[in-house]
C-alpha positions as MATLAB code, in Angstrom:
seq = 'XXXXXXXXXXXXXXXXXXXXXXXXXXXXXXXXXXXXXXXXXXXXXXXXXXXXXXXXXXXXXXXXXXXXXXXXXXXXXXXXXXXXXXXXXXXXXXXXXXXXXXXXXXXXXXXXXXXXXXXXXXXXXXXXXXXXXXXXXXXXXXXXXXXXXXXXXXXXXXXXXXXXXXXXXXXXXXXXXXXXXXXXXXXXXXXXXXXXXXXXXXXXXXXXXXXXXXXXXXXXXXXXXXXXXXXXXXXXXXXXXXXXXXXXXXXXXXXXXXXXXXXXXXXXXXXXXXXXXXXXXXXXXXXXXXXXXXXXXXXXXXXXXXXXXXXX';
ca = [
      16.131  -90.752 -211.922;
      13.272  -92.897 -213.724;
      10.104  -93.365 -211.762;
       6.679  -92.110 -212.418;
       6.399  -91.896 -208.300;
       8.355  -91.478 -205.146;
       6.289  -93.097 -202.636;
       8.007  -92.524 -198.474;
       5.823  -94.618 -196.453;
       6.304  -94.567 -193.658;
       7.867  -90.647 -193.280;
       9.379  -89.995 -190.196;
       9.582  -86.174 -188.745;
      13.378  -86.703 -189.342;
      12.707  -87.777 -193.106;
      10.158  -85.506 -193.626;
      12.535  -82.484 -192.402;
      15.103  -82.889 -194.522;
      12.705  -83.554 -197.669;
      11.152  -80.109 -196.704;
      14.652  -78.189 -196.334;
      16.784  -79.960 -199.152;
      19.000  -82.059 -196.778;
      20.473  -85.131 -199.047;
      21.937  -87.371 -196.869;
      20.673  -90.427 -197.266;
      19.065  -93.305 -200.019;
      15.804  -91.835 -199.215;
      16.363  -88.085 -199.011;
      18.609  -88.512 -202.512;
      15.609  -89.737 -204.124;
      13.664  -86.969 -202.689;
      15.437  -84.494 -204.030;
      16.055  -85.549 -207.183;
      12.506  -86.335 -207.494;
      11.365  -82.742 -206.597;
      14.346  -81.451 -209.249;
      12.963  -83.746 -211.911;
       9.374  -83.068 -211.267;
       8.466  -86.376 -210.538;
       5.197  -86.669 -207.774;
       6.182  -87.245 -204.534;
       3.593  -88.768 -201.886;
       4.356  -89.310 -198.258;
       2.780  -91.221 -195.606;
       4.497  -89.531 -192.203;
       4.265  -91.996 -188.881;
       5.807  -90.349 -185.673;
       4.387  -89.983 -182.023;
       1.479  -87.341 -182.239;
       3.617  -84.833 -179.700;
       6.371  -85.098 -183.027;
       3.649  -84.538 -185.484;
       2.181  -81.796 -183.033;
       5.788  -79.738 -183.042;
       5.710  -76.765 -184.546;
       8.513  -76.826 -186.355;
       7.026  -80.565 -187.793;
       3.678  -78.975 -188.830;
       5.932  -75.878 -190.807;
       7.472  -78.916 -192.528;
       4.556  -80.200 -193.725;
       2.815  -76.685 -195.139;
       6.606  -76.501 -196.722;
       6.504  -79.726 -198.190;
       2.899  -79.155 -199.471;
       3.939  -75.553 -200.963;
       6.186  -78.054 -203.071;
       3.838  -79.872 -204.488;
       4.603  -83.319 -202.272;
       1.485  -84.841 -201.183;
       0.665  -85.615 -197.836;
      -1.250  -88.734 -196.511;
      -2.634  -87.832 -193.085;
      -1.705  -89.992 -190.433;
      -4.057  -92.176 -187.958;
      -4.219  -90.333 -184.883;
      -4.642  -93.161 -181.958;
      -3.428  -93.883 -178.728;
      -0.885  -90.952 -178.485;
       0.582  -92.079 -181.796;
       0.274  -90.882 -185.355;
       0.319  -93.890 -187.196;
       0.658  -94.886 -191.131;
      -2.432  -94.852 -192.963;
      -3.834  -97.848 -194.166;
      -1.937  -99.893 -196.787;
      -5.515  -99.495 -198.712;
      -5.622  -95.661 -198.313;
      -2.247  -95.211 -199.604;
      -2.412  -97.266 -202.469;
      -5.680  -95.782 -203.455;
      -4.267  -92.298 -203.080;
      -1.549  -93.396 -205.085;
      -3.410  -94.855 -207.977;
      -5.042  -91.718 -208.005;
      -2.156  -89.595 -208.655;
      -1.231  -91.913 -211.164;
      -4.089  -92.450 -213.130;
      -5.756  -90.593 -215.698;
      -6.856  -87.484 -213.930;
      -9.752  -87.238 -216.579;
     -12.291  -86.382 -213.544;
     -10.205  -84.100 -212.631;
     -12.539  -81.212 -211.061;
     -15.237  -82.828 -211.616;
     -17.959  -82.579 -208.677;
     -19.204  -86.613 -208.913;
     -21.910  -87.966 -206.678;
     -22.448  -91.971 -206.376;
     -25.746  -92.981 -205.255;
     -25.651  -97.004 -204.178;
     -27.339  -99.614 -201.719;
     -30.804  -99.826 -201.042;
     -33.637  -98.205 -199.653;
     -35.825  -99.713 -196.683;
     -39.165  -99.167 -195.579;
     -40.218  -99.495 -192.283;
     -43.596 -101.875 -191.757;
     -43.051 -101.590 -187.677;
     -40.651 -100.847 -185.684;
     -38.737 -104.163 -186.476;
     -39.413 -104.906 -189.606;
     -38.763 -103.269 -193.193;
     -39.392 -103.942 -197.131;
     -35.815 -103.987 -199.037;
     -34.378 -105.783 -201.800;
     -31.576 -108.015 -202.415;
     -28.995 -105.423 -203.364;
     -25.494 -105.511 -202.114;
     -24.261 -101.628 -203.173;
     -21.583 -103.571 -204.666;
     -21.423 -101.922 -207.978;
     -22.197  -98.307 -206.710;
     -19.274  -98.972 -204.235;
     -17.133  -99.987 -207.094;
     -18.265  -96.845 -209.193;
     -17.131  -94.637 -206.471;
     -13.574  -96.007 -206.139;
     -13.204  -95.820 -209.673;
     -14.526  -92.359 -209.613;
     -11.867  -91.158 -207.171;
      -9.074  -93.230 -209.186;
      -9.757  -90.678 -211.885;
      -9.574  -88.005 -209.658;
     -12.806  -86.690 -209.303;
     -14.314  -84.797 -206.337;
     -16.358  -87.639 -205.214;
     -19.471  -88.061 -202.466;
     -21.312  -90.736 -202.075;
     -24.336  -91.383 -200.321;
     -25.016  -95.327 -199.637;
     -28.301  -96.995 -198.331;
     -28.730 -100.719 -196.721;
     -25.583 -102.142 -198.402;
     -23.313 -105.638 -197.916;
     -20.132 -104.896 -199.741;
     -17.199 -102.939 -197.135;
     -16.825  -99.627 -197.910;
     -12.942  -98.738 -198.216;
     -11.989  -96.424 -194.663;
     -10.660  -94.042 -197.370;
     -14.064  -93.689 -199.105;
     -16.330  -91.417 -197.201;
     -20.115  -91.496 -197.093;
     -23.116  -90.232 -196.141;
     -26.077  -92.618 -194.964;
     -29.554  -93.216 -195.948;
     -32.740  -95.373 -194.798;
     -36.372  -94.803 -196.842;
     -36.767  -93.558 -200.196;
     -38.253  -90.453 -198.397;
     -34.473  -89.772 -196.810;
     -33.179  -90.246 -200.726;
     -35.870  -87.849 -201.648;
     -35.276  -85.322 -199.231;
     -31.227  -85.428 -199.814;
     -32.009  -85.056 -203.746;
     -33.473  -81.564 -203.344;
     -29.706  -80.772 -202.115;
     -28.280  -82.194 -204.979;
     -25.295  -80.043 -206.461;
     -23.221  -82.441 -208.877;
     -21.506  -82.008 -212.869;
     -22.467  -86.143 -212.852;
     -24.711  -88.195 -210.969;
     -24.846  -91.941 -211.167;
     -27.416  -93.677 -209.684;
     -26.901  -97.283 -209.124;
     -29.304  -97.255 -205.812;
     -32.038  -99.787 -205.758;
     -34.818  -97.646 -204.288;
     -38.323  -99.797 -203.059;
     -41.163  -99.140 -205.765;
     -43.543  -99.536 -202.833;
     -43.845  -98.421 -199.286;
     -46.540  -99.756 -196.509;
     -49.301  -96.825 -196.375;
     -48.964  -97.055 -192.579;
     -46.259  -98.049 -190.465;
     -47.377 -100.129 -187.376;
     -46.207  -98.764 -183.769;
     -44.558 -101.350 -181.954;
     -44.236 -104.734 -183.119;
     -46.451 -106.315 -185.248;
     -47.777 -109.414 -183.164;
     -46.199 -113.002 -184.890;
     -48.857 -115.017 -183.734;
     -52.206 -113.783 -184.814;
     -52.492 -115.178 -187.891;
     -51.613 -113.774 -191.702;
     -51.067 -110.459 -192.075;
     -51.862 -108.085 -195.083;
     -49.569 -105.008 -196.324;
     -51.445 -102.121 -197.526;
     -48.340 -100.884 -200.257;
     -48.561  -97.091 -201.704;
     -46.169  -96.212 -204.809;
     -42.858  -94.247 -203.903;
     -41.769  -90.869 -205.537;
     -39.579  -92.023 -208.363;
     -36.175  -89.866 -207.983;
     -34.441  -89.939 -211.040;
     -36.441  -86.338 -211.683;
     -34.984  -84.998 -209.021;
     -31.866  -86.159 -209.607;
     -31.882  -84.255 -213.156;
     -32.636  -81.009 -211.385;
     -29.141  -80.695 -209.226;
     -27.235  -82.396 -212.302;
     -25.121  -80.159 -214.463;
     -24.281  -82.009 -217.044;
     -24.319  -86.078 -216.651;
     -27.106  -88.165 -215.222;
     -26.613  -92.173 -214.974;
     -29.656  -94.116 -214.144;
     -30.006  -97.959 -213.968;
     -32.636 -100.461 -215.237;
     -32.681 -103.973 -213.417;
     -34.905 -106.762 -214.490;
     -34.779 -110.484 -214.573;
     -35.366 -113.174 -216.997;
     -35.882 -110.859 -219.900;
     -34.278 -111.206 -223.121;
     -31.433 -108.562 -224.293;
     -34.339 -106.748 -226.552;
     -36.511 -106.316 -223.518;
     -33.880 -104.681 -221.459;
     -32.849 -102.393 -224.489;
     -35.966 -101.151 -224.513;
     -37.476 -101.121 -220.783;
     -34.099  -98.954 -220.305;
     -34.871  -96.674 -223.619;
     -38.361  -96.061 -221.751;
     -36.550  -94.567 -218.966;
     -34.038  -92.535 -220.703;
     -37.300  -90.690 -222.129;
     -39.437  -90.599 -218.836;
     -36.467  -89.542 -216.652;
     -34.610  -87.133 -219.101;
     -31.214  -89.276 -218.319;
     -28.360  -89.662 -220.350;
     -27.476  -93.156 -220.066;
     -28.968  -96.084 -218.871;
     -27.006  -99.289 -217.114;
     -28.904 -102.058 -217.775;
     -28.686 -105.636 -216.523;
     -30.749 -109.050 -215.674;
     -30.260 -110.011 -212.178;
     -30.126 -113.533 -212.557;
     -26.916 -112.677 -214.452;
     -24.856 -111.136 -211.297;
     -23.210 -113.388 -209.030;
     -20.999 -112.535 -206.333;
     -18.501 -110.192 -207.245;
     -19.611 -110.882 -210.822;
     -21.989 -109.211 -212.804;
     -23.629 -108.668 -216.674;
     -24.683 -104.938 -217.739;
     -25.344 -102.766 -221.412;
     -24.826  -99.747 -221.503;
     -27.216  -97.356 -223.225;
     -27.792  -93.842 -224.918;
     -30.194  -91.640 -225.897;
     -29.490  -92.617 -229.434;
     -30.268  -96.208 -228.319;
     -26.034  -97.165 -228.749;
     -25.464  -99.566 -226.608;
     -22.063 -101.560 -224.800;
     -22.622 -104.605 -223.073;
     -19.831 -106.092 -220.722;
     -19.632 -109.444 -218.620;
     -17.005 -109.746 -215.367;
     -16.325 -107.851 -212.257;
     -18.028 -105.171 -210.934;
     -15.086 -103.294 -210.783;
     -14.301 -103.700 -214.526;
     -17.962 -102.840 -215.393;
     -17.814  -99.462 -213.277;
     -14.411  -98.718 -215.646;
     -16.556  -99.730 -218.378;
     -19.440  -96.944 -217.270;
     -16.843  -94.005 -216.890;
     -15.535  -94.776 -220.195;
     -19.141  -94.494 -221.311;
     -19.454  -91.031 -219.280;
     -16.561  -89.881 -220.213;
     -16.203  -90.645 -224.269;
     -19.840  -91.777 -225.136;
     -20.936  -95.376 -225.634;
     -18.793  -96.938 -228.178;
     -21.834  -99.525 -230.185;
];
């Protein structure tokens, strides 16, 4: 048998059975078993009604089949029914038995969105950020097999149902989280507000009384913190706009020195549109990478950086 996987999806108790007690009596349960003889990864995606999946003798399958090494994809549990994952959460789980594995152990946390800050009750201070590329970082993250966590702020892109998260509002929730912080690598793609209103308002601010002035106070910058709970690797990111490529070199070599990180992600915002975006990558030794196309792409590009150094 030649395959690099044996995907069953869906896995019926029946299937599933047999796989677990070496029964070969059919296409599927010949592959299984010559799969599990051969060594080849086996990943299974069982679908039955949850009083099937609820069966003892079922759930002994499954803690038999997982003493073999074949890995399980939990099914949906909804309306009396366990039913097949997602096509997205099996193919991710999939690509990440298959892929390079190089994270492998690795305690990874993604930091991505945006911050807001409250001026009432109705209204905040953001920016324009999507969380796009920190979403995009954390997929690739668990492609590679790393333990991943992210925590994601005001953010537009979907977050895959296989890609759990943790919420935050105000750079004062960030803050507070960051004291936490327990990771080997910490990337930090989160666009957190320089600025917060001294005072937020009760209530709503009245619309029709005229202009309205924003007293603005200077937010705790986190990347410090970050460092502290960081073992070894600590990402930051540098966005500007209209600047030329020498400007963001060095605006991004100023923070590598005044927040101790290890790399820097540079980019001009008026370079990123859509699902499309422009970033260099930078050292301490002031190599640099710079990369133009998807945001997926680039957040390859930035493990490769974490992972083997910046190849300038």
């Amino acid at each position: 048998m030649r395959a690099d996987l044996l995907l069953v999806a869906p896995c019926t108790a029946n299937t599933l059975g047999k796989i677990a007690n070496g029964i070969d009596d059919s296409t599927v349960t010949t592959y299984a078993t010559n799969a599990l003889g051969s060594a080849i990864p086996i990943v299974i995606a069982p679908a039955a009604h949850e009083s099937m999946m609820d069966n003892p003798a079922v759930a002994g399958n499954l803690r038999r089949l997982r003493e073999l090494g074949v890995e399980v994809i939990d099914p949906k549990r909804e309306e009396d029914k366990a039913k097949l994952a997602d096509v997205e959460t099996i193919t991710a789980r999939v690509i990440r038995r298959l892929g390079p594995n190089d994270l492998a152990g690795m305690k990874v946390l993604v930091v991505a969105g945006s911050t807001i800050e409250p001026i009432d009750e109705v209204r905040v201070l953001t920016n324009r950020s999507t969380g796009g590329t920190g979403i995009e970082l954390a997929k690739a993250a668990y492609e590679h097999g790393a333990d991943i966590e992210l925590w994601l702020g005001r953010h537009e892109t979907p977050v895959p149902s296989w890609l759990p998260y943790k919420s935050f509002e105000t750079t004062a929730d960030l803050a507070a989280m960051a004291e936490k912080l327990d990771a080997d690598i910490c990337v930090v793609p989160a666009a957190v507000s320089d600025f917060t209103p001294a005072k937020k308002q009760k209530g709503k601010i009245p619309s029709r009384e005229g202009g309205l002035t924003l007293d603005l106070v200077p937010t705790p910058k986190l990347l410090e913190r970050f460092r502290k709970g960081t073992r070894k690797m600590l990402v930051g990111f540098k966005a500007e706009a209209g600047v030329t490529s020498a400007e963001l070199k060095a605006r991004a070599m100023t923070l590598i020195k005044e927040a101790d990180v290890d790399l820097v992600v540079a980019n001009d915002i008026t370079k990123v549109k859509g699902d499309s975006t422009s970033v260099t990558i930078i050292d301490r030794k002031g190599q640099s990478d710079s990369f133009e196309g998807s945001k997926a792409l680039a957040a390859e590009r930035v493990w490769r950086a974490i992972l083997h150094g910046v190849r300038g």
